[in-house]
Residue frames relative to the residue before (quaternion, step in Angstrom):
aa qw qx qy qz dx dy dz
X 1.0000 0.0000 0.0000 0.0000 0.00 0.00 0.00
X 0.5021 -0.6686 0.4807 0.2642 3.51 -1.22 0.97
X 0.3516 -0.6834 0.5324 0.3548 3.72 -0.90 0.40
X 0.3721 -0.7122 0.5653 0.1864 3.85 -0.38 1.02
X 0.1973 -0.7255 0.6529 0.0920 3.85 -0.99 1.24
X 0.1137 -0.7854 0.5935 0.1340 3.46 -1.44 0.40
X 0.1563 -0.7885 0.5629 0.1922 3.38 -0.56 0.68
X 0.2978 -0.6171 0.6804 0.2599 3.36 -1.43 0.43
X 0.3964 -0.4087 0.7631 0.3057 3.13 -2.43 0.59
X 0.3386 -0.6198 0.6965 0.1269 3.53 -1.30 1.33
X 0.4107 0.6234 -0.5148 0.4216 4.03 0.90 -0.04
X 0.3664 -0.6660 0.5993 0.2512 3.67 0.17 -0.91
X 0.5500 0.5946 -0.3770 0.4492 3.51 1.06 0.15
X 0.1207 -0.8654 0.3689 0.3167 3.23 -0.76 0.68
X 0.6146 0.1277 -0.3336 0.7034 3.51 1.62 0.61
X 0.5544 -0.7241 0.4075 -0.0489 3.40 -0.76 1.80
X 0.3085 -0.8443 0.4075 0.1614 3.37 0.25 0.85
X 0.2843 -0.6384 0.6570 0.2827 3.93 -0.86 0.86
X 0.0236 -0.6330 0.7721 -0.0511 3.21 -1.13 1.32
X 0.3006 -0.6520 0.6478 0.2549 3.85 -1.72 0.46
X 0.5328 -0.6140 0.4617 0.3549 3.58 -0.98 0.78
X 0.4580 -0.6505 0.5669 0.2137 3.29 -1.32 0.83
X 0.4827 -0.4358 0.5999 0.4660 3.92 -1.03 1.52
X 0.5642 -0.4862 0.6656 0.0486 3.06 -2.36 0.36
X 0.6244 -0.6014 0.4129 0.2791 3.14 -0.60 1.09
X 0.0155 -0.7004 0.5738 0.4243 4.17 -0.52 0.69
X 0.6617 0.6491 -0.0339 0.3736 4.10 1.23 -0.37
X 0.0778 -0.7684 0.6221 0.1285 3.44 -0.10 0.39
X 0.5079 0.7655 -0.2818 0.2768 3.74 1.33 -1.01
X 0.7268 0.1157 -0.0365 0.6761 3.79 0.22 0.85
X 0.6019 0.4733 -0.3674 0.5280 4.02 0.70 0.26
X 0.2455 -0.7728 0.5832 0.0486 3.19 -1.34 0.86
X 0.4163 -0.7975 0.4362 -0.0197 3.24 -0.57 1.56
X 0.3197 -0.7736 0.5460 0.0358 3.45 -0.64 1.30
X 0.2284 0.7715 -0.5906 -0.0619 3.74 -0.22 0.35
X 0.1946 -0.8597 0.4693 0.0528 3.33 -0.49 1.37
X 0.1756 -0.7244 0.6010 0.2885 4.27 -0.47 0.78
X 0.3626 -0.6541 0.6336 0.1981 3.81 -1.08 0.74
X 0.3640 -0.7355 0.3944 0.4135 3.71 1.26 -0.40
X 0.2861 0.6613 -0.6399 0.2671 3.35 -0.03 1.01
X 0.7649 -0.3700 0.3404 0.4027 3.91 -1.34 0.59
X 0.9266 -0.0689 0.0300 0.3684 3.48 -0.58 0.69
X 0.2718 0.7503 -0.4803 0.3641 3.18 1.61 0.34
X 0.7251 0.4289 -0.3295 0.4263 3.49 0.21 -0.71
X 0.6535 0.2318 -0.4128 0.5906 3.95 0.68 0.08
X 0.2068 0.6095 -0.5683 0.5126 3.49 0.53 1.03
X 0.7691 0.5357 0.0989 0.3342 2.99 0.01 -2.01
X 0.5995 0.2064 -0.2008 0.7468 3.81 1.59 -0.89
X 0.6354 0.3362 -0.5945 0.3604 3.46 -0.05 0.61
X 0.7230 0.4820 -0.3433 0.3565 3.66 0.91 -1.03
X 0.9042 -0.0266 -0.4253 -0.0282 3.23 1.42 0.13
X 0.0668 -0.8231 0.5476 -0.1350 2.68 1.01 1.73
X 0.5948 0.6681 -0.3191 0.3130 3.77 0.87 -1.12
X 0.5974 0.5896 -0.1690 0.5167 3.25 1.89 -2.11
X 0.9390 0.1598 -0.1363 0.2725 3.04 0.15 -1.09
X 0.4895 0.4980 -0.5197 0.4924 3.44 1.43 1.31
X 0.3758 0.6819 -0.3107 0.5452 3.16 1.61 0.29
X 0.2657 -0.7454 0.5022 0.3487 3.94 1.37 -0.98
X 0.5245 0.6506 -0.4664 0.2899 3.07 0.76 0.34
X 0.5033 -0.6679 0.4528 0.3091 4.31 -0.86 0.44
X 0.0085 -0.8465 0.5300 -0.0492 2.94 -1.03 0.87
X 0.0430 0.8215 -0.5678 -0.0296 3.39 -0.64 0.53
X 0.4402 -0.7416 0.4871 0.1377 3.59 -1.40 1.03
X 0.0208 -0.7811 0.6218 0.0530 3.51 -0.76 0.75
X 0.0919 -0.7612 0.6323 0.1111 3.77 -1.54 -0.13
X 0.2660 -0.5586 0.7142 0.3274 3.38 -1.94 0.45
X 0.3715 -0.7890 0.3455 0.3464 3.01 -1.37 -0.20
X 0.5996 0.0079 -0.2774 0.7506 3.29 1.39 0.95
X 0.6186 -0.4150 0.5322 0.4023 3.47 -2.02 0.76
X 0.3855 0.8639 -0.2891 0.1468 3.11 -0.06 -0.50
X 0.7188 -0.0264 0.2252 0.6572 2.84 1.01 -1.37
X 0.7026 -0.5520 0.2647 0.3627 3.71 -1.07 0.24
X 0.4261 -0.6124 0.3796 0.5471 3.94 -0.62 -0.22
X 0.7224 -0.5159 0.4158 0.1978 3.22 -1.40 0.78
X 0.4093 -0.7486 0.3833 0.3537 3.98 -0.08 0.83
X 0.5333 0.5567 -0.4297 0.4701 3.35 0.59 0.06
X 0.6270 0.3744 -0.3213 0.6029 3.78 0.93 -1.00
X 0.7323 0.4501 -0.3947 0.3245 4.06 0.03 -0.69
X 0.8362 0.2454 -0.2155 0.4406 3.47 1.61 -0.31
X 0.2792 0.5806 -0.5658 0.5146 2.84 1.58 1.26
X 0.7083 0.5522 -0.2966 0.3247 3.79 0.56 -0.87
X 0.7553 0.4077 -0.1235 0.4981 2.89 1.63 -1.37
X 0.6840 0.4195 -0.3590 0.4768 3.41 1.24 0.69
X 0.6359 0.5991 -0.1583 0.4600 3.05 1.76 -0.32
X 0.7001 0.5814 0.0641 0.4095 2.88 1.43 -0.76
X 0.0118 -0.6437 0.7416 0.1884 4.17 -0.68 0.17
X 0.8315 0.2827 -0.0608 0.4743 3.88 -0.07 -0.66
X 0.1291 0.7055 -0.6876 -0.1130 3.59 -1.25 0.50
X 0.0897 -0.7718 0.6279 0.0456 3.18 -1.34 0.50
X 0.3909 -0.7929 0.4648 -0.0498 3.61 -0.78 2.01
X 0.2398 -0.7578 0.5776 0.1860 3.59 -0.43 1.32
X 0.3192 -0.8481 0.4184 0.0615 3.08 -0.93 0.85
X 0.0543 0.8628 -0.4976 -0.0715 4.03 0.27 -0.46
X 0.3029 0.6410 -0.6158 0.3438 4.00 -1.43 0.44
């Protein structure tokens, strides 16, 4: 007998929505930028460098957080971003 593999959807979903990618910004110029720490070790001076860069650049920014990697952001933080927001951008760490 074969040994039978399962993959997981690492999404957390258990039937995964078909979404179409969104075109790419051609602008950052007049858009307001989400930069969001997932909490991982040093992610967040990640984050104060990218945006110091953004915003001598004139560009908007705004800061969000989970509170621990761990686990997903909190709806309140995913529709603060997604109303608040044209762009997010996710410190990362590892």
């Amino acid at each position: 007998m074969k040994d039978t593999m399962v993959l997981l959807d690492p999404t957390a979903e258990s039937a995964p929505a078909k979404r179409e990618r969104m075109a790419p910004l051609e602008t950052l110029d007049g858009k307001t930028i989400a930069l969001l720490d997932i909490g991982k070790s040093r992610g967040d001076v990640f984050l104060d460098q990218l945006e110091a860069g953004m915003v001598s650049r004139g560009l908007q920014v705004r800061r969000y957080a989970k509170p621990t990697n761990t686990k997903v952001a909190p709806v309140a933080v995913a529709q603060a971003i997604a109303t608040e927001c044209d762009v997010v951008v996710e410190a990362l760490s590892d």
